[in-house]
C-alpha positions in Angstrom: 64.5 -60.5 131.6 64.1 -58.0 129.2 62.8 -55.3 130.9 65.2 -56.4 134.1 67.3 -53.4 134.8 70.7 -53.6 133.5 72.2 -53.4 137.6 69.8 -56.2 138.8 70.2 -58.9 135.5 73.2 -61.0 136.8 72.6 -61.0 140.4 69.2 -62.4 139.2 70.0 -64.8 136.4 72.2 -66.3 139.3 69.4 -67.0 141.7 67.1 -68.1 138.6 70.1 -70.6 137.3 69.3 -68.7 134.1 72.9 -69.9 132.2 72.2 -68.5 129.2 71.2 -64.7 130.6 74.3 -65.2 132.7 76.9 -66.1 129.9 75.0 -63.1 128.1 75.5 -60.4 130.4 79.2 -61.1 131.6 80.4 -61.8 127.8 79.1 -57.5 127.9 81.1 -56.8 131.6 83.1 -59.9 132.6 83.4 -57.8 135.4 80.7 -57.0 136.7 80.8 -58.3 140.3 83.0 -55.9 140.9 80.5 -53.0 140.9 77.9 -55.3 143.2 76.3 -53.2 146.4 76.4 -54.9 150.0 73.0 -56.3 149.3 74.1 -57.9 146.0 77.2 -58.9 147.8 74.7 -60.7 150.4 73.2 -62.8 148.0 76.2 -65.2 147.9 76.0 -66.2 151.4 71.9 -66.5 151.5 71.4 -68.6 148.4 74.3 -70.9 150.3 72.2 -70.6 153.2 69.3 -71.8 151.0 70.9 -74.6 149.3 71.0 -72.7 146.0 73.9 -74.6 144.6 73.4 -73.5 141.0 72.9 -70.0 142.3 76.4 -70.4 144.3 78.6 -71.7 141.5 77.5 -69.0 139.0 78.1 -66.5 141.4 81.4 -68.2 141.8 81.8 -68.2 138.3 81.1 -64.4 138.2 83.6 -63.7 140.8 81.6 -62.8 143.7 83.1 -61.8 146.7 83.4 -64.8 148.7 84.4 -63.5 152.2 80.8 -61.3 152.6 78.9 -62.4 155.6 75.1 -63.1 155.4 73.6 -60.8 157.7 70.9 -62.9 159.4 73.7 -65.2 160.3 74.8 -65.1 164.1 78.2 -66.1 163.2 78.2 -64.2 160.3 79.1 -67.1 158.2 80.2 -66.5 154.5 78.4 -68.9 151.4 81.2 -70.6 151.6 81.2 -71.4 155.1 77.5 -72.4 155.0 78.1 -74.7 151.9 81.2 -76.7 153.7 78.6 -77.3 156.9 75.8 -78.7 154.8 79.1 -81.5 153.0 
């Protein structure tokens, strides 16, 4: 992830699980999720929609916005809305 750009490395290293890239980049700006766009917001709700369960608890972890609705949803469900209807 070297040559990732700075604004796409944690919104990545979530989806890849990649821990140690992840610990990296918020120990620099812990916070970070702050400054996410609409489509990084959206990435909480699809990897919950894909069963990405590492991807959801570091995004968790980061502090992403839990109350952002996937857009392909039809009842515009939020991650954690998806996640509590696979349990």
């Amino acid at each position: 992830m070297e040559r990732t750009p700075e604004d796409l490395k944690l919104a990545l290293a979530c989806e890849l699980g990649d821990e140690a890239v992840f610990h990296e980049f918020l120990s620099k700006k812990p916070d970070a999720a702050r400054m996410l766009s609409e489509m990084e917001r959206q990435k909480l709700p699809n990897a919950a929609r894909n069963n990405n369960t590492k991807a959801v608890r570091l995004m968790l972890e980061a502090g992403w916005p839990v109350d952002t609705p996937g857009e392909w949803e039809r009842r515009r469900c939020t991650g954690l809305g998806l996640m509590a209807m696979r349990r």
